[in-house]
C-alpha positions as CSV (number, residue, x, y, z in Angstrom):
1,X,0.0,0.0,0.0
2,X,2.6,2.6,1.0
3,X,5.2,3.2,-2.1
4,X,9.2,3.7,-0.9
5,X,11.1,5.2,-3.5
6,X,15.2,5.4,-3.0
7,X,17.9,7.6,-4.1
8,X,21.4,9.0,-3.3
9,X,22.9,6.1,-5.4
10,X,26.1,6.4,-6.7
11,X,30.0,5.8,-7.6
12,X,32.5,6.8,-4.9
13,X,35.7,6.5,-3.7
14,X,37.0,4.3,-1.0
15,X,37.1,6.8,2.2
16,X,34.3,9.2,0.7
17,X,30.9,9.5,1.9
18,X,27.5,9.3,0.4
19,X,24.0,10.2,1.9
20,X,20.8,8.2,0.9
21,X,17.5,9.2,1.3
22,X,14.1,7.0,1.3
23,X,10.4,8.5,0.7
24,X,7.6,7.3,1.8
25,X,4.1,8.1,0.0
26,X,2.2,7.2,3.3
27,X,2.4,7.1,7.2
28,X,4.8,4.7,8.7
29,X,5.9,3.6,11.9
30,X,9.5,1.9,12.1
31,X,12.2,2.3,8.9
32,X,15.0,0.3,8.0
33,X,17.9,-0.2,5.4
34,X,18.9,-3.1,4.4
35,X,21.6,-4.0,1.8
36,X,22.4,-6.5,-0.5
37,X,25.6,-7.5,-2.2
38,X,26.6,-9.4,-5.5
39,X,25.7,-13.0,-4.7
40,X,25.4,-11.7,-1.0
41,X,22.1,-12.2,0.8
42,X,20.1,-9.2,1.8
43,X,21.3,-7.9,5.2
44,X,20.5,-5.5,8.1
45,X,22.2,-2.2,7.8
46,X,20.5,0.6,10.4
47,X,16.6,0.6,11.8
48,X,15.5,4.1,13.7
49,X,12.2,4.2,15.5
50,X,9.0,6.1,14.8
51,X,9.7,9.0,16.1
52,X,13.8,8.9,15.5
53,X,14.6,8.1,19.4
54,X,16.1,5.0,19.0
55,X,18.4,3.5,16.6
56,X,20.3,0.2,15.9
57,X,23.2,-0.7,13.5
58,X,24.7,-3.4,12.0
59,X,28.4,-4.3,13.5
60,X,29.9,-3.4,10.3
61,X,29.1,0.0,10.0
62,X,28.7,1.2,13.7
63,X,30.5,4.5,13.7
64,X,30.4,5.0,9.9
65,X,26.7,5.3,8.9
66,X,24.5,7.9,10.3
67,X,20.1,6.8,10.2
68,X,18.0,9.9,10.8
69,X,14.5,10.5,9.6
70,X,11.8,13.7,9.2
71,X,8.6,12.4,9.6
72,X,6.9,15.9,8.2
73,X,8.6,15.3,5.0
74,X,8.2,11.1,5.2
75,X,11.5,10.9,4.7
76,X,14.4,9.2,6.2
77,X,18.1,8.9,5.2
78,X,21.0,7.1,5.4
79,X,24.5,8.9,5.8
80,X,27.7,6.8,4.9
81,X,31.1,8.0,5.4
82,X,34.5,6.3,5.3
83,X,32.7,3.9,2.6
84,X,35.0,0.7,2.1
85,X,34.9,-1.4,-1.4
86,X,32.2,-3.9,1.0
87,X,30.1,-1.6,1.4
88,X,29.0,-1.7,-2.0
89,X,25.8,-3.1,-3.0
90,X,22.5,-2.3,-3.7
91,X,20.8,-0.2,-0.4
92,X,16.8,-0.5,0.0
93,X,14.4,1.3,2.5
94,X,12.2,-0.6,4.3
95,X,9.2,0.3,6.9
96,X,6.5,-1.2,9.3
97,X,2.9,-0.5,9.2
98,X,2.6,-0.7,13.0
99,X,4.3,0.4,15.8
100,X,7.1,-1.5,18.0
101,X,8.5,-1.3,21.1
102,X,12.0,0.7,20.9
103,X,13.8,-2.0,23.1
104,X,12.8,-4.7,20.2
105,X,13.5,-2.0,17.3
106,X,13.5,-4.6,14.0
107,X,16.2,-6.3,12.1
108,X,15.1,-9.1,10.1
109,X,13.2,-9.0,6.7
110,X,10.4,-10.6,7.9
111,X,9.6,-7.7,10.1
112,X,9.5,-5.1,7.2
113,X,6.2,-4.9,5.8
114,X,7.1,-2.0,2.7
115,X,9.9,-2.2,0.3
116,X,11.7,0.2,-1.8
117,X,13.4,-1.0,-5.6
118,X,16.6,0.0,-4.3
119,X,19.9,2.4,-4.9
120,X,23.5,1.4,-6.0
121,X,26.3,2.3,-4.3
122,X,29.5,1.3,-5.8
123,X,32.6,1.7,-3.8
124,X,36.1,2.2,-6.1
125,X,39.7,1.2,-4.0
């Protein structure tokens, strides 16, 4: 029912930074990115809670990527710096319909009930 849409994409440089951003055409509760590699499985990147009190990251990017959302403009985003070449892959928003706890704040892709098409971030050594 409620349409993501992604964008920020793009080429970089090993050590650069790159900011993402996700819309959402409806009201959400609970937003997510997720990546997924070249013959990688989609994983669990950064999750931020309704009201952008909370967040969560994944090991491999805790101190690195920055989640943040503005719920006037249904928006949230995505801020990457120091990128490194496995970081690149393709970066999709995600977001609940209802509402959850902030001490349980979602990681899996079973808990995501919207999905965006994706961005590619490609990171050059």
């Amino acid at each position: 029912q409620v349409q993501l849409v992604e964008s920020g994409g793009g080429l970089v440089q090993a050590e650069d930074s790159l900011k993402l951003s996700c819309a959402a055409s409806g009201d959400v509760w609970a937003m997510a990115w997720f990546r997924q590699g070249k013959g990688k499985e989609r994983e669990f990147v950064a999750v931020i809670s309704s009201f952008g009190t909370t967040t969560k990251y994944a090991e491999s990017v805790k101190g690195r990527f920055t989640i943040s959302r503005d719920n006037a403009k249904r928006a949230m985003y995505l801020q990457m710096n120091d990128l490194k070449p496995e970081d690149a892959a393709t970066y999709y928003c995600a977001a609940r319909k209802h509402r959850v706890m902030s001490s349980i704040l979602p990681t899996t892709i079973a808990e995501y009930d919207y999905w965006g098409q994706g961005t590619q971030v490609t990171v050059s050594s």
